[in-house]
Backbone bond lengths (Angstrom), bond angles and torsions (degrees), N, CA, C in turn:
res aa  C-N    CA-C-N  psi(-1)  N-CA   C-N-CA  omega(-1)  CA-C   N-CA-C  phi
1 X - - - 1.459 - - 1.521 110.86 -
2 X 1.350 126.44 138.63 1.445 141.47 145.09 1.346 105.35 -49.24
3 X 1.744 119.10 122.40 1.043 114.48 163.67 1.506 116.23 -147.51
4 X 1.179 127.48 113.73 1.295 128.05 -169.74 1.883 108.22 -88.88
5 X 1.437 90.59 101.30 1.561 103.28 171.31 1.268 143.21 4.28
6 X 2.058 99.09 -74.20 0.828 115.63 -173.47 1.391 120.70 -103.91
7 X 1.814 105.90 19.37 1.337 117.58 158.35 1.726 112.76 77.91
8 X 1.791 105.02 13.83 1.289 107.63 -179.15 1.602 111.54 -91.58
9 X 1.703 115.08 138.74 1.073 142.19 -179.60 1.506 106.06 -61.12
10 X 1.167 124.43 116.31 1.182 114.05 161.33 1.808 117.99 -92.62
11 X 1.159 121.19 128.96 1.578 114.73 174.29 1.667 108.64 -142.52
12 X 1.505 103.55 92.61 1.444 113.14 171.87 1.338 131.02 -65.76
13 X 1.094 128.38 2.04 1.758 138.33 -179.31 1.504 102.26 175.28
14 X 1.562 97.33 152.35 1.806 121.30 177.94 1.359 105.08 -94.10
15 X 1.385 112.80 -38.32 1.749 118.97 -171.38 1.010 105.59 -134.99
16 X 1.672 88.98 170.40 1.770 99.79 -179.05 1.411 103.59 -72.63
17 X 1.196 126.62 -48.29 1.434 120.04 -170.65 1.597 119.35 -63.51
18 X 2.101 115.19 -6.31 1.259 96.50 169.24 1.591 103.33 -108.72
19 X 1.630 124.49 18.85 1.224 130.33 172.30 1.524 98.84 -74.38
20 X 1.656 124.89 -64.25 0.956 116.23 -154.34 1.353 102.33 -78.71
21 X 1.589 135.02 -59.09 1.302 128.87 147.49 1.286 114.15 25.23
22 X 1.505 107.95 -90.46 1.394 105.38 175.75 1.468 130.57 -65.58
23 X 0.864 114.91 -15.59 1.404 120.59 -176.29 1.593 101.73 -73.23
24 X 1.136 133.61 -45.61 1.475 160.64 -126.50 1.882 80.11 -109.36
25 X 1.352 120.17 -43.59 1.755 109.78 -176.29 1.245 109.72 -87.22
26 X 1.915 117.10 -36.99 1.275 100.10 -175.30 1.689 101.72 -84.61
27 X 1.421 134.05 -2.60 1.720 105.45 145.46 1.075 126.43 -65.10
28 X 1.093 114.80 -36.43 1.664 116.37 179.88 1.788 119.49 -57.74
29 X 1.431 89.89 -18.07 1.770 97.84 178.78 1.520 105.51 -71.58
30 X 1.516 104.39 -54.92 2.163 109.16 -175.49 1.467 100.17 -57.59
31 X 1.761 131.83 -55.82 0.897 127.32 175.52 1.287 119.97 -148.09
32 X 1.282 133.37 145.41 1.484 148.45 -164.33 1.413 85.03 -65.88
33 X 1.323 140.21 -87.43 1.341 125.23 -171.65 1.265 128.29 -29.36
34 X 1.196 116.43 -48.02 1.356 118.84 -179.09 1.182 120.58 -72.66
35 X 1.549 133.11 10.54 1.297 137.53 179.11 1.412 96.44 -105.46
36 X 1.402 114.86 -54.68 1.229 123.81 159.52 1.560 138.08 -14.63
37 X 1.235 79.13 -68.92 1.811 89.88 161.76 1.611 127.62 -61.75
38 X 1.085 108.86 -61.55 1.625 123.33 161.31 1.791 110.65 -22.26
39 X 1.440 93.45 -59.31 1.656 111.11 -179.34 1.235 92.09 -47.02
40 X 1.712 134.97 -79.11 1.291 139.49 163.29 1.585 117.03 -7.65
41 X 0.673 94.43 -60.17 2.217 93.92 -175.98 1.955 95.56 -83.98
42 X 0.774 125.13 -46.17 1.634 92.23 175.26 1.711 123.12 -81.72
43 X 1.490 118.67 3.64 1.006 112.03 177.68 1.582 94.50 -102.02
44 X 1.209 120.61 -25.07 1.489 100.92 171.05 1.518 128.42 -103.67
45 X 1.892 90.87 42.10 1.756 79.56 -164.97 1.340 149.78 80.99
46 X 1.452 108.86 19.94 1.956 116.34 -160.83 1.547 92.91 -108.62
47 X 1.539 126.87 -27.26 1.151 114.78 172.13 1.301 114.21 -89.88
48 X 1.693 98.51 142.01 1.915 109.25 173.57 1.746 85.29 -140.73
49 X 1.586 113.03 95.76 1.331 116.06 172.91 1.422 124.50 -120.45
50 X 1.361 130.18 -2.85 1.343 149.54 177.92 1.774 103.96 -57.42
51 X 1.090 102.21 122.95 1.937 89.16 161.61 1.511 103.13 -74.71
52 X 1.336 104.58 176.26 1.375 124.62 -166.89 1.569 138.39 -177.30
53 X 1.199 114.97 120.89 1.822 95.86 -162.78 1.519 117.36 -57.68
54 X 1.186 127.43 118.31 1.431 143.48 141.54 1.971 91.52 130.44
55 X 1.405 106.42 10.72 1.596 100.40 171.26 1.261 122.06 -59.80
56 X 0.980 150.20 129.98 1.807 151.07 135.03 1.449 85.44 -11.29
57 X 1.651 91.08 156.14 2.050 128.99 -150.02 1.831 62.79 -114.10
58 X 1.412 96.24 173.90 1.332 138.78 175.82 1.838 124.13 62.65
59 X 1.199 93.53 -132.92 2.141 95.74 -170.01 1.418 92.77 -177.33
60 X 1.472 120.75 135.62 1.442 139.97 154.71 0.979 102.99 -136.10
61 X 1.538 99.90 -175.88 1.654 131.37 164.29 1.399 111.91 -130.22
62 X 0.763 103.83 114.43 2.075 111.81 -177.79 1.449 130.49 -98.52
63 X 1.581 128.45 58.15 0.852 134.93 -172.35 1.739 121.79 -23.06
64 X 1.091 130.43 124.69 1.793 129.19 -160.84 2.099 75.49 -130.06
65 X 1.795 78.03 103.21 2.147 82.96 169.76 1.466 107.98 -87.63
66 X 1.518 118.58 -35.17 1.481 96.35 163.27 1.592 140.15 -38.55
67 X 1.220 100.21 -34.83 1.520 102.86 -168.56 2.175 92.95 -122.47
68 X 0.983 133.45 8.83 1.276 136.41 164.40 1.383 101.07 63.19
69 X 1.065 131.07 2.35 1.862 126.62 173.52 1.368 93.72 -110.96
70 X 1.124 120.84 159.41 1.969 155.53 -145.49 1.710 99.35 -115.86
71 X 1.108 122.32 148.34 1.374 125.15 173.17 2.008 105.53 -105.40
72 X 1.095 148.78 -176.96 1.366 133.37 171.60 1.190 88.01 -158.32
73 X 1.612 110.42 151.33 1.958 101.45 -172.62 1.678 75.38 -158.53
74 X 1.494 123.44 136.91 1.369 126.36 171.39 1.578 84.42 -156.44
75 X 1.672 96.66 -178.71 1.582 106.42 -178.91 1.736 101.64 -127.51
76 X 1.532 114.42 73.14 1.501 90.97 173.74 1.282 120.65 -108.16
77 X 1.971 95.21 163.50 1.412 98.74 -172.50 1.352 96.45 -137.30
78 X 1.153 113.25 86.79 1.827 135.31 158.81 1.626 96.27 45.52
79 X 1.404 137.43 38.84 1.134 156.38 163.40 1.910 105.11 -80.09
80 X 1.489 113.68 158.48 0.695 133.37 -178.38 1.778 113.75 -73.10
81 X 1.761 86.94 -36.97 1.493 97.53 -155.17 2.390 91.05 -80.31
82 X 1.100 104.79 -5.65 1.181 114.36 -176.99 1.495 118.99 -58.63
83 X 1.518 100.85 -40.26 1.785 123.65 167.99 1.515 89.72 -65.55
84 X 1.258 150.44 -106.40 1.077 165.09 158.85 1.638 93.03 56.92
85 X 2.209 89.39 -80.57 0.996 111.17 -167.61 1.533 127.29 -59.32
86 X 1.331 106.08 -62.07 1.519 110.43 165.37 1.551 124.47 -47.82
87 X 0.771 111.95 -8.12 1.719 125.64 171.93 1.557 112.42 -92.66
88 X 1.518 105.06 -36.39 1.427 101.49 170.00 1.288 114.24 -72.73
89 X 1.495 106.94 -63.68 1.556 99.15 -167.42 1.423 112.90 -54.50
90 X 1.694 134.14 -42.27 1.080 116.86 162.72 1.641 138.95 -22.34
91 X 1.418 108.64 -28.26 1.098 127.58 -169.25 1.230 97.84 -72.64
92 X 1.489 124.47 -58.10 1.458 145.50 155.13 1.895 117.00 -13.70
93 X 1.347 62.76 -63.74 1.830 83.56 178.90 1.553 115.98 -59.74
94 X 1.493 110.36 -47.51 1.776 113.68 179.22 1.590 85.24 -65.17
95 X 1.067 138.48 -65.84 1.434 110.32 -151.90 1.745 122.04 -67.33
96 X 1.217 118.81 3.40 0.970 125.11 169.20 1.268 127.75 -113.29
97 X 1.139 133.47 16.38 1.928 174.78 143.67 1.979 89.14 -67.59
98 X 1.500 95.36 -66.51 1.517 102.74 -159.68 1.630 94.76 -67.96
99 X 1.170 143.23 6.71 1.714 128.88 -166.44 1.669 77.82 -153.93
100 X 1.072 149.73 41.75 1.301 138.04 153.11 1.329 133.99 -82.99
101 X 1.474 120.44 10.16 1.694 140.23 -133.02 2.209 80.28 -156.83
102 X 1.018 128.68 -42.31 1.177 136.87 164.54 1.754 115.90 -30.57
103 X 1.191 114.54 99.08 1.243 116.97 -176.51 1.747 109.16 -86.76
104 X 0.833 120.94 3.70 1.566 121.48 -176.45 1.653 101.37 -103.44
105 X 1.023 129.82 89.96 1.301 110.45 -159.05 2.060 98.73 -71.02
106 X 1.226 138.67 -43.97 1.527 123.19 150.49 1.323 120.43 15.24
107 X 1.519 102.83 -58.03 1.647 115.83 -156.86 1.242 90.03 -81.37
108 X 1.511 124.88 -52.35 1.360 116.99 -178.13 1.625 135.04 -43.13
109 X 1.746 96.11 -35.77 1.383 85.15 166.57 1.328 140.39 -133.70
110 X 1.213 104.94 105.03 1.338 125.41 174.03 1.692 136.95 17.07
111 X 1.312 137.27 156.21 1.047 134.02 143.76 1.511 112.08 -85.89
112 X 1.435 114.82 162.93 1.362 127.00 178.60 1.854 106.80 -57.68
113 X 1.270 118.15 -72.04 1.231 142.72 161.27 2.340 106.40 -2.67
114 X 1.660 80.05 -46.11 1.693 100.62 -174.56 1.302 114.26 -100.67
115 X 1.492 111.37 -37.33 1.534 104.77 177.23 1.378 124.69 -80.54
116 X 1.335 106.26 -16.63 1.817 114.00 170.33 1.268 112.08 -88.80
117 X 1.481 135.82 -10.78 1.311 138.58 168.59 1.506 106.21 -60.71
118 X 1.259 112.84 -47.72 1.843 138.36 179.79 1.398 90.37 -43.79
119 X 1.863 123.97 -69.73 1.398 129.38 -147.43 1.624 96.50 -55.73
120 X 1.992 78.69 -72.37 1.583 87.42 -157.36 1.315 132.27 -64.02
121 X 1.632 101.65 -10.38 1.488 103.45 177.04 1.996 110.33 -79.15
122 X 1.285 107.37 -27.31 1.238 103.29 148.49 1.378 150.00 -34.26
123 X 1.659 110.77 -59.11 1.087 113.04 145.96 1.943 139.85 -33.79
124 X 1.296 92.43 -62.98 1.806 90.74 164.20 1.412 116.61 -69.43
125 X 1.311 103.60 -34.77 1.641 91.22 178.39 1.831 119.79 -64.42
126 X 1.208 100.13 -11.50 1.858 96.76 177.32 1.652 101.53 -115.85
127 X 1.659 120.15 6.77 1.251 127.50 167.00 1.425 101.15 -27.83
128 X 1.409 121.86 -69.09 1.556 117.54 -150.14 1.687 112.42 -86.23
129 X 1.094 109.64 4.74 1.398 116.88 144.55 1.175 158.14 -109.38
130 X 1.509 86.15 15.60 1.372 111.42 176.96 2.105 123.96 -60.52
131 X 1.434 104.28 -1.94 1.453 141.59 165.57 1.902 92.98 -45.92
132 X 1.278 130.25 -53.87 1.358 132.44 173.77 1.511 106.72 -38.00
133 X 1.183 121.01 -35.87 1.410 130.79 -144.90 1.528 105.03 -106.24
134 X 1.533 94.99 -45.54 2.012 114.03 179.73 1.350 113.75 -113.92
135 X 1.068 126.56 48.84 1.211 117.62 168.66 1.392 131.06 -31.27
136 X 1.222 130.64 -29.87 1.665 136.29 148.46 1.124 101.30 -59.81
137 X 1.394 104.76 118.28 1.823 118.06 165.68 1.501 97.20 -37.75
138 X 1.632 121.35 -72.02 1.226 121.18 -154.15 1.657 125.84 -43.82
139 X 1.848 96.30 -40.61 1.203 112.61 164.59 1.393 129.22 -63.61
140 X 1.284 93.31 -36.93 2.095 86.75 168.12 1.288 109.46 -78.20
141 X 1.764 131.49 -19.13 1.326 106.25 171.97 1.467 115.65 -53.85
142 X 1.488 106.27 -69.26 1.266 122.00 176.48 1.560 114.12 -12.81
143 X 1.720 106.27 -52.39 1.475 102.69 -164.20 1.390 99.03 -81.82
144 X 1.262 123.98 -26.17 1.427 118.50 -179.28 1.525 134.14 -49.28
145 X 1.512 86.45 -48.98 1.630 121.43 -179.20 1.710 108.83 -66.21
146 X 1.208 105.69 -42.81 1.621 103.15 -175.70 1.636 101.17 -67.06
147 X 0.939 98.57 -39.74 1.769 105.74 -155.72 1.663 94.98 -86.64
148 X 1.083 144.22 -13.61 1.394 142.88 119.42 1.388 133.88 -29.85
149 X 1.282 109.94 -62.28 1.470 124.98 159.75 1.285 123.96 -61.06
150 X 1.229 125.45 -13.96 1.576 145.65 -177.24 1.720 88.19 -74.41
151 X 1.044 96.62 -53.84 1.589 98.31 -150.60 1.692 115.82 -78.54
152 X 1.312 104.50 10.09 1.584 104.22 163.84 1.443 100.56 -141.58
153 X 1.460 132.41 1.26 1.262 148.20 177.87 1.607 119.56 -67.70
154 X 1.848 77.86 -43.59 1.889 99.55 170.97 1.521 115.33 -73.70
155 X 1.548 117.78 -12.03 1.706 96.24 -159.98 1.436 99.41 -102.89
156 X 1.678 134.51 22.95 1.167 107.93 170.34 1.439 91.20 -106.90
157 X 1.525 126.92 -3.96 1.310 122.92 -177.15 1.923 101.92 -74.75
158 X 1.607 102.89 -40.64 1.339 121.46 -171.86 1.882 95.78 -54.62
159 X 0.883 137.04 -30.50 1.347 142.32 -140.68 1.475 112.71 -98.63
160 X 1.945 100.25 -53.47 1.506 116.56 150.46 1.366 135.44 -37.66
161 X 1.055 105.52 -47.58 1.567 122.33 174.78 1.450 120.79 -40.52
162 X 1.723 82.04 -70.48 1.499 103.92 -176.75 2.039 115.33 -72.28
163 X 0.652 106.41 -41.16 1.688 123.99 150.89 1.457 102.82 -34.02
164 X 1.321 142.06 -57.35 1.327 138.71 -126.83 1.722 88.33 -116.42
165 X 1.598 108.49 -62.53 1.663 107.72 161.80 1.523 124.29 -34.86
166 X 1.464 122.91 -40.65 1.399 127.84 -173.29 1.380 91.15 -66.67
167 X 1.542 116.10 -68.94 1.482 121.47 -170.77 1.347 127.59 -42.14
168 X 1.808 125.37 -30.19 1.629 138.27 164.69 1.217 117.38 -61.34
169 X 1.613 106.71 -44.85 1.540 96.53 -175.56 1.712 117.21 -98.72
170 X 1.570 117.01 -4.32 1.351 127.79 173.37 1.691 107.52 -89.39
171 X 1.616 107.21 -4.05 1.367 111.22 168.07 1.283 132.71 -146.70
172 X 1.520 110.16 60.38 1.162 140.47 -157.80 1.950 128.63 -42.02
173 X 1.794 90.88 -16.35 1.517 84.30 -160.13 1.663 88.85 -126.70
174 X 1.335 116.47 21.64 1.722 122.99 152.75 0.866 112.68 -52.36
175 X 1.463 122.64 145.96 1.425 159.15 -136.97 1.639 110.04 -133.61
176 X 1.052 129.25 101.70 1.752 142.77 178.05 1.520 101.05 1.41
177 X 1.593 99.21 -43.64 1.662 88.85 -161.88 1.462 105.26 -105.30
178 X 1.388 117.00 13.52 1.264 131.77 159.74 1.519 112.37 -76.70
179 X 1.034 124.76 -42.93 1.122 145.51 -150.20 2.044 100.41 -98.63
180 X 1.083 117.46 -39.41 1.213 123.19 155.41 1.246 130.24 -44.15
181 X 1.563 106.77 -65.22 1.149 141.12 162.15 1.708 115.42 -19.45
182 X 1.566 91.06 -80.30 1.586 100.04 -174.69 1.942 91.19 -79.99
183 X 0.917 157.01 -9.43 1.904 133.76 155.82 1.304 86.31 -58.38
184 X 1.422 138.91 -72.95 1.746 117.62 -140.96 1.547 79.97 -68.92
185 X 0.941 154.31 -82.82 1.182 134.40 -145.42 1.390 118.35 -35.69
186 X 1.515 127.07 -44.81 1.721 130.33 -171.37 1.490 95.10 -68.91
187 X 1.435 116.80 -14.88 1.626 99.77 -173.09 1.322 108.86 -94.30
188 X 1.529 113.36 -13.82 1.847 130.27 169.60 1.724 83.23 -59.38
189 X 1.283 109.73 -60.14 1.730 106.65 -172.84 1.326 140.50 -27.89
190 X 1.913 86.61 -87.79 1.293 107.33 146.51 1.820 134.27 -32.71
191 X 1.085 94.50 -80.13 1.785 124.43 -152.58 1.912 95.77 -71.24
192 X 1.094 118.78 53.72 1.470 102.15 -147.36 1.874 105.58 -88.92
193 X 1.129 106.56 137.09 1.858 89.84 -151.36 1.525 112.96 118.53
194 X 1.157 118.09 -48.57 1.779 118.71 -175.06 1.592 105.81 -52.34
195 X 1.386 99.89 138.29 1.687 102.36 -179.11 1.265 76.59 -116.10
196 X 1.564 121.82 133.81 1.624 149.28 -176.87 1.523 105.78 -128.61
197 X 1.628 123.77 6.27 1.131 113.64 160.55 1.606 143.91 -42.76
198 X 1.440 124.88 117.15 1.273 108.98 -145.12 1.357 133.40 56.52
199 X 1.243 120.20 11.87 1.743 116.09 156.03 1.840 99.99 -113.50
200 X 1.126 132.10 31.42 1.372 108.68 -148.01 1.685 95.94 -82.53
201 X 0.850 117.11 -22.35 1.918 122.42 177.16 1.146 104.44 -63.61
202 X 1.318 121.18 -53.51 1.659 123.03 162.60 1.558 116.40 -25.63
203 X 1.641 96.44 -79.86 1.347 111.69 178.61 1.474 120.95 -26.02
204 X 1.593 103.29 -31.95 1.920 93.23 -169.55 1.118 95.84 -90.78
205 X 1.543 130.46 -2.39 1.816 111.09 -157.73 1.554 84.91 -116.87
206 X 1.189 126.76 -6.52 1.705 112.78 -176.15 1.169 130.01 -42.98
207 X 1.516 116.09 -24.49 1.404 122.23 171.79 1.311 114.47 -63.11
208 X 1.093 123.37 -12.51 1.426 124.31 179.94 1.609 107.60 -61.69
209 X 1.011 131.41 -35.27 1.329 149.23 -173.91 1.469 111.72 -61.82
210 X 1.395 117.40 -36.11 1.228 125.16 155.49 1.603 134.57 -58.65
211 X 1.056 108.85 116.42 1.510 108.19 -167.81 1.655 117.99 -78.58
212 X 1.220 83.57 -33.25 1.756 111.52 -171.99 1.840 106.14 -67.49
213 X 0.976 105.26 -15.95 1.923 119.17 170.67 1.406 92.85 -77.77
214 X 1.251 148.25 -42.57 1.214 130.27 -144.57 1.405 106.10 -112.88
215 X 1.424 109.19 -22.25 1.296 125.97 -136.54 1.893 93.73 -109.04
216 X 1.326 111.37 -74.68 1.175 155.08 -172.36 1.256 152.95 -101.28
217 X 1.950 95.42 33.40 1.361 120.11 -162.60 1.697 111.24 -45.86
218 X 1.934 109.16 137.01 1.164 112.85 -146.81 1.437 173.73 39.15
219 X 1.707 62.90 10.21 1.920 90.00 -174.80 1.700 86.42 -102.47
220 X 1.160 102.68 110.41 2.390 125.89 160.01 1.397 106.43 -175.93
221 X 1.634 115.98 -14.74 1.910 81.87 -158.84 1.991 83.91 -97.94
222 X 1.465 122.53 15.41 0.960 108.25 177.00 1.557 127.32 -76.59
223 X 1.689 96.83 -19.67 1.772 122.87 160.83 1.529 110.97 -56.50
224 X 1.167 126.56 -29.80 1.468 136.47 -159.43 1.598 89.01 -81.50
225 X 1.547 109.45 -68.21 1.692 124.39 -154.50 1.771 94.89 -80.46
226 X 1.433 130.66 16.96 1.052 145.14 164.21 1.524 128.41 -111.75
227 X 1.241 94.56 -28.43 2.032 109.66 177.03 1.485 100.31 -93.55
228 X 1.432 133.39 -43.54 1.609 111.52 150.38 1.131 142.27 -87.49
229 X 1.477 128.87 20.66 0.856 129.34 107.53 1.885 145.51 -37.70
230 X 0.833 114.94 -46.95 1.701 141.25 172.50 1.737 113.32 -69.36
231 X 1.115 100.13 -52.19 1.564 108.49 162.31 2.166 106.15 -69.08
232 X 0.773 99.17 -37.86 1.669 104.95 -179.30 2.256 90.43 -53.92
233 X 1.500 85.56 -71.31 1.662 108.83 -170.15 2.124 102.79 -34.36
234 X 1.215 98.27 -51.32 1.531 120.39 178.59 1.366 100.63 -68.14
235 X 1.228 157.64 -29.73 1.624 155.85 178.54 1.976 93.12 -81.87
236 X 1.057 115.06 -56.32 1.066 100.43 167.43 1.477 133.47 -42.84
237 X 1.283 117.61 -66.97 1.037 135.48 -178.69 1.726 106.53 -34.79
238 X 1.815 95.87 -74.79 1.336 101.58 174.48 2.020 109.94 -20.48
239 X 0.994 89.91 -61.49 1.898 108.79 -156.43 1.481 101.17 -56.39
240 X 1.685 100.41 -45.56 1.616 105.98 -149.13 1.561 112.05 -101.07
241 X 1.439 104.27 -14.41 1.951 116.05 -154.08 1.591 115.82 36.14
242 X 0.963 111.77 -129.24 1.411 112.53 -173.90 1.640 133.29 -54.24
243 X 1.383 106.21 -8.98 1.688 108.35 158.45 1.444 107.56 -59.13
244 X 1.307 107.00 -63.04 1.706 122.82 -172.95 1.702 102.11 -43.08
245 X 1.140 113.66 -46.24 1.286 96.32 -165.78 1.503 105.68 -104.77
246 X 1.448 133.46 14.97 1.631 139.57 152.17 1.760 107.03 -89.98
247 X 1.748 111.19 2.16 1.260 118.61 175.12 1.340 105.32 -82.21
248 X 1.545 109.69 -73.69 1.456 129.86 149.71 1.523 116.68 2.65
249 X 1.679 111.76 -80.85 1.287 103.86 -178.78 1.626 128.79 -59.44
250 X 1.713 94.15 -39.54 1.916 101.36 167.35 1.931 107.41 -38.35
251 X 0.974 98.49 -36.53 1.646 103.78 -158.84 2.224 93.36 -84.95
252 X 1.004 105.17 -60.51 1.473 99.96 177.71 1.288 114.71 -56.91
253 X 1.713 130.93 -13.61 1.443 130.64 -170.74 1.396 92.96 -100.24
254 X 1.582 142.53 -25.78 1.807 131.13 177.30 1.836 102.44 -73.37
255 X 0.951 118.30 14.54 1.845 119.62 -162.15 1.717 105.85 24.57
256 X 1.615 92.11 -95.27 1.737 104.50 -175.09 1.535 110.50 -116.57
257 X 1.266 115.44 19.64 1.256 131.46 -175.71 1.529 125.84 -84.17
258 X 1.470 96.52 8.81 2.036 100.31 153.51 1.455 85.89 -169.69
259 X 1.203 93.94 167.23 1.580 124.71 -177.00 1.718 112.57 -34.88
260 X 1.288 116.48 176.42 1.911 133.58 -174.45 1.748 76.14 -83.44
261 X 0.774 124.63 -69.83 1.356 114.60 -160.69 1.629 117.24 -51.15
262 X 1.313 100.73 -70.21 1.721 116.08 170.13 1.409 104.49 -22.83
263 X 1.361 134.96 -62.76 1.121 162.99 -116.20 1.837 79.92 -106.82
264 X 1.052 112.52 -79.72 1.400 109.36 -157.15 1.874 104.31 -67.39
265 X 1.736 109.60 -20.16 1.345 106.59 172.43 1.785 109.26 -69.54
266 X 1.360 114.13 -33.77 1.644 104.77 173.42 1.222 113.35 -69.03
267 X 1.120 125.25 -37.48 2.127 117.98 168.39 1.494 101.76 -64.00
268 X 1.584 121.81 13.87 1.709 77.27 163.98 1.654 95.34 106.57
269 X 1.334 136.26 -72.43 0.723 128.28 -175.16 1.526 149.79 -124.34
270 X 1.284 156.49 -119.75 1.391 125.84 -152.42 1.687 96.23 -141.36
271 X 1.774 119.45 137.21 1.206 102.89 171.71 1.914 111.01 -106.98
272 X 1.389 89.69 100.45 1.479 116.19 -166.14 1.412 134.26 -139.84
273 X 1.099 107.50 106.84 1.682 123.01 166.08 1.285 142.29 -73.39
274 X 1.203 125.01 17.54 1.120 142.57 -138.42 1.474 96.78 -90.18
275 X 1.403 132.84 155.48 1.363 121.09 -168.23 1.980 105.39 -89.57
276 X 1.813 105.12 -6.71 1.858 109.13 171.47 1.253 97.51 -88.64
277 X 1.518 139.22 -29.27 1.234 118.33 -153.71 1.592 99.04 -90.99
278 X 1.139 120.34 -33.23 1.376 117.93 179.07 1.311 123.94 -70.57
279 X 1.627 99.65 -27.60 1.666 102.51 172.32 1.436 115.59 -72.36
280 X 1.721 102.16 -24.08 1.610 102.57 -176.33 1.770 104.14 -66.86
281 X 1.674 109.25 -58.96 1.828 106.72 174.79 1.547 107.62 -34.77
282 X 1.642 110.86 -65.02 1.848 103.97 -177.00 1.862 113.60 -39.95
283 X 1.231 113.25 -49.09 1.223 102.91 -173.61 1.875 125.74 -67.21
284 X 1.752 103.26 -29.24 1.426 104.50 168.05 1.637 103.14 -58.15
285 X 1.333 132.11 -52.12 1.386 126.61 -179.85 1.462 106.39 -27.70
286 X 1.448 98.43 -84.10 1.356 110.44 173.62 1.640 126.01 -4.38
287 X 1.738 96.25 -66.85 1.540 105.51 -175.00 1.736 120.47 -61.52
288 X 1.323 85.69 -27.02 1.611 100.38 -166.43 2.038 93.84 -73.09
289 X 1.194 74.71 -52.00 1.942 77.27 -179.77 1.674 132.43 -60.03
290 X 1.308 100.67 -9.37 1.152 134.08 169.76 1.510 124.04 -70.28
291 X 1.709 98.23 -64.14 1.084 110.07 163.83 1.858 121.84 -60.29
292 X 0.924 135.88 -2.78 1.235 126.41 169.19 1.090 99.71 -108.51
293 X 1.208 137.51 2.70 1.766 125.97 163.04 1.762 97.32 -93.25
294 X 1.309 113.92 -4.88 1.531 100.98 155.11 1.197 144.02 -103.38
């Protein structure tokens, strides 16, 4: 569980018009285009982000190739996790702005691996302006810090998943409580540290929570090989400012038009698993997270 300590409320906007508003300046801060565009989809209608009774659950970005601008549909309700979202899918959205002129439509669309590099590296990249949103220092720490911690918080969950999917269909004639069995175990794996005392029934059914098991067999660890990536994109940035993010766009303007690798070598950075390179991304987290406890 997310749990903020000291029991403070976060509430980043009253309305929709100062949700997107802001959203629309702090793109315009990483790059003039990208505010630009944004401006584009709410003046013509591409956002439908309000919750609402009897609306559809979730948030995308819906690329429209006829007309080369993105549609965005989420449900927020003056939540924290609302910035999150609209920041991601935007991310979504620039890369399909950036490949809209793309006559191969193929190229246009993406692998997972590539199109979540777009989101989430988005997200950190408008991290430090997220000040639009929190105007209380304290409150933008808060939001800073989680959404930092998110981002290496998620990959032993990212890891389970995909672990647990390999294991169902490489072992086809398991038994419910087989299948229980070995999840609490990946989270002994994974999750290492979790005290599950008194949840332990929980513990075996947690996968249920996952949609992408039911939904979307083998499609999660592409979130994983996408969130370090994004943290990679964000070490740059930090270091480089505006190279990093004229890297960025080079990489959102080839769509699907060279390889996972190619692709992640024009943003700048590396398509690599290596057990130093990942420890090196975990440890920039670290520092960064550090630094706002100073």
């Amino acid at each position: 569980l997310d749990v903020e300590p000291t029991g403070r409320k976060l509430k980043p906007f009253e309305t929709t018009d100062e949700f997107i508003d802001r959203a629309i300046s702090i793109l315009g801060k990483v790059d003039k285009q990208f505010g630009e565009n944004f401006e584009k989809m709410k003046v013509s209608g591409l956002l439908d982000l309000e919750n609402r009774k009897g609306k559809a659950p979730g948030g995308y970005n819906m690329p429209l190739y006829e007309t080369g601008a993105p549609f965005i549909f989420m449900n927020a309700a003056q939540l924290p996790g609302d910035v999150r979202t609209i920041l991601h899918e935007s991310g979504h959205a620039m890369h399909s702005f950036s490949t809209s002129d793309e006559w191969l439509l193929n190229y246009k669309s993406t692998p997972h691996e590539a199109a979540e590099l777009a989101s989430m590296s988005m997200e950190l990249l408008t991290l430090d302006h997220w000040t639009d949103y929190y105007s209380n220092e304290e409150d933008y720490k808060i939001a800073k810090r989680n959404e930092l911690l998110g981002t290496i918080s998620f990959l032993p969950w990212c890891m389970t998943v995909d672990a647990f999917q390999q294991w169902i269909y490489t072992n086809p004639d398991h038994t419910p409580e087989d299948r229980e069995e070995y999840f609490a175990s990946l989270l002994d794996r994974f999750e290492i540290g979790t005290n599950w005392e008194g949840l332990e029934e929980y513990k075996k059914i947690r996968w249920m929570i996952q949609q992408h098991i039911f939904t979307s067999p083998f499609y999660y660890i592409e979130y994983g090989i996408a969130q370090l990536g994004a943290i990679a994109v964000y070490r740059n940035y930090k270091k480089e400012g505006k190279k990093a993010i004229e890297n960025y766009r080079k990489f959102l303007n080839l769509g699907y038009s060279k390889s996972l690798d190619a692709l992640y070598e024009t943003a700048g950075i590396k398509f690599d698993f290596s057990e130093s390179y990942i420890s090196d991304l975990v440890e920039f987290v670290k520092e960064e997270l550090e630094k706002l406890d100073n």
